[in-house]
C-alpha positions in Angstrom: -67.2 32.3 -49.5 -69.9 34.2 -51.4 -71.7 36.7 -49.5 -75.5 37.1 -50.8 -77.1 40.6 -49.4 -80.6 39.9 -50.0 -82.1 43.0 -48.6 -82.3 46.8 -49.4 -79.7 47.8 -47.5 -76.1 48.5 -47.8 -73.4 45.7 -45.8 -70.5 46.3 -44.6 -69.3 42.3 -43.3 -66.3 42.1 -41.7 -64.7 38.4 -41.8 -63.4 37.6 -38.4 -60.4 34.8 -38.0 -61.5 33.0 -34.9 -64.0 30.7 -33.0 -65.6 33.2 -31.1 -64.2 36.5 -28.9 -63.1 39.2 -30.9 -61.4 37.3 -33.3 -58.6 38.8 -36.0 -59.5 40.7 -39.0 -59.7 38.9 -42.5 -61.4 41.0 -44.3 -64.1 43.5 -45.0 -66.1 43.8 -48.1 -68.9 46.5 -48.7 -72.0 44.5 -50.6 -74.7 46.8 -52.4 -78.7 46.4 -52.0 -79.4 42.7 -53.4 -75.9 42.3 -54.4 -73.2 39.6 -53.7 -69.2 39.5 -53.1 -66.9 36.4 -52.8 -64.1 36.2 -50.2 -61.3 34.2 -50.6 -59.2 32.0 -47.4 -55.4 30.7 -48.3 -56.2 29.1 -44.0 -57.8 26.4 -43.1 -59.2 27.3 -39.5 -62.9 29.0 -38.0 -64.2 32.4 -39.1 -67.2 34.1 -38.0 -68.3 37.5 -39.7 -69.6 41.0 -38.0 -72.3 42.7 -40.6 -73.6 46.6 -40.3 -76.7 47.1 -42.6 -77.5 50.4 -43.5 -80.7 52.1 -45.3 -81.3 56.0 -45.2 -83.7 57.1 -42.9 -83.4 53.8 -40.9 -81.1 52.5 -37.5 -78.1 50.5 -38.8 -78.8 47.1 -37.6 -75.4 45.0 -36.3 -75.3 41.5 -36.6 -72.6 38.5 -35.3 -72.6 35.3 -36.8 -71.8 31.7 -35.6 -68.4 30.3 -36.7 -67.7 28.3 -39.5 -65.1 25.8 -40.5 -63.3 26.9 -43.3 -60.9 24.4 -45.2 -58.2 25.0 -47.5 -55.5 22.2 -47.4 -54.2 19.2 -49.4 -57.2 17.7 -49.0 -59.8 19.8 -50.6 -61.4 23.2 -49.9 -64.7 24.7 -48.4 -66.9 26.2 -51.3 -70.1 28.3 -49.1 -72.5 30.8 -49.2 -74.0 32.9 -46.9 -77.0 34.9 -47.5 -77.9 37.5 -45.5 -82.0 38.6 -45.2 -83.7 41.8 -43.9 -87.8 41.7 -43.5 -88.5 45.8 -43.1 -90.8 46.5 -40.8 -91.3 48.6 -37.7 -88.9 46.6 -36.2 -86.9 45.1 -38.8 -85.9 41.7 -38.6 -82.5 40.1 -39.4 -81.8 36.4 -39.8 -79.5 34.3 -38.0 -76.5 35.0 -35.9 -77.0 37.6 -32.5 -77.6 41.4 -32.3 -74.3 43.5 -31.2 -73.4 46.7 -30.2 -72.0 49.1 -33.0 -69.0 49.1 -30.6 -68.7 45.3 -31.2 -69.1 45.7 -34.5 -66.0 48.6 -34.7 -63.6 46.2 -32.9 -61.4 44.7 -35.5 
């Protein structure tokens, strides 16, 4: 899974083993203003990631995003990308997935 930060803030995406709920832990990878980073799955099964975006001077904005189906079997594996977009305004505006509390986000 490559992870496209298309924005001007920093991310911080956790990967989430699950469907939905809390989920488990898979990983967490920090992605730099307009940068990318790939995460790897040895499991077939649904994820879902958690993303904080942080920029100085501005409210971190937490994100939650709808499962995917990840697979990695005899049969083949998932190749994706996700790309992640911030519009700054007075409000800014994130795209896709639902807002969440930075509790949420903290839960691993």
């Amino acid at each position: 899974l490559t992870i496209e930060n298309n924005s001007s803030r920093q991310m911080t995406v956790k990967v989430m083993q699950g469907y939905g709920g809390k989920g488990v832990l898979h990983e967490t990878v920090t992605i730099g203003a307009y940068g990318s980073n790939t995460v790897y799955f040895s499991q077939s099964g649904y994820y879902f990631t958690k993303t904080k975006a942080v920029l100085t001077g501005r409210d971190p904005i937490y994100r939650k995003g709808n499962p995917f189906e990840v697979t990695n079997d005899d049969t083949g594996y998932s190749v994706m990308t996700l790309t992640f977009s911030i519009k700054e305004s007075a409000i800014p505006q994130a795209t896709g997935g639902k807002s969440i509390s930075k509790q949420e986000f903290d839960q691993n």
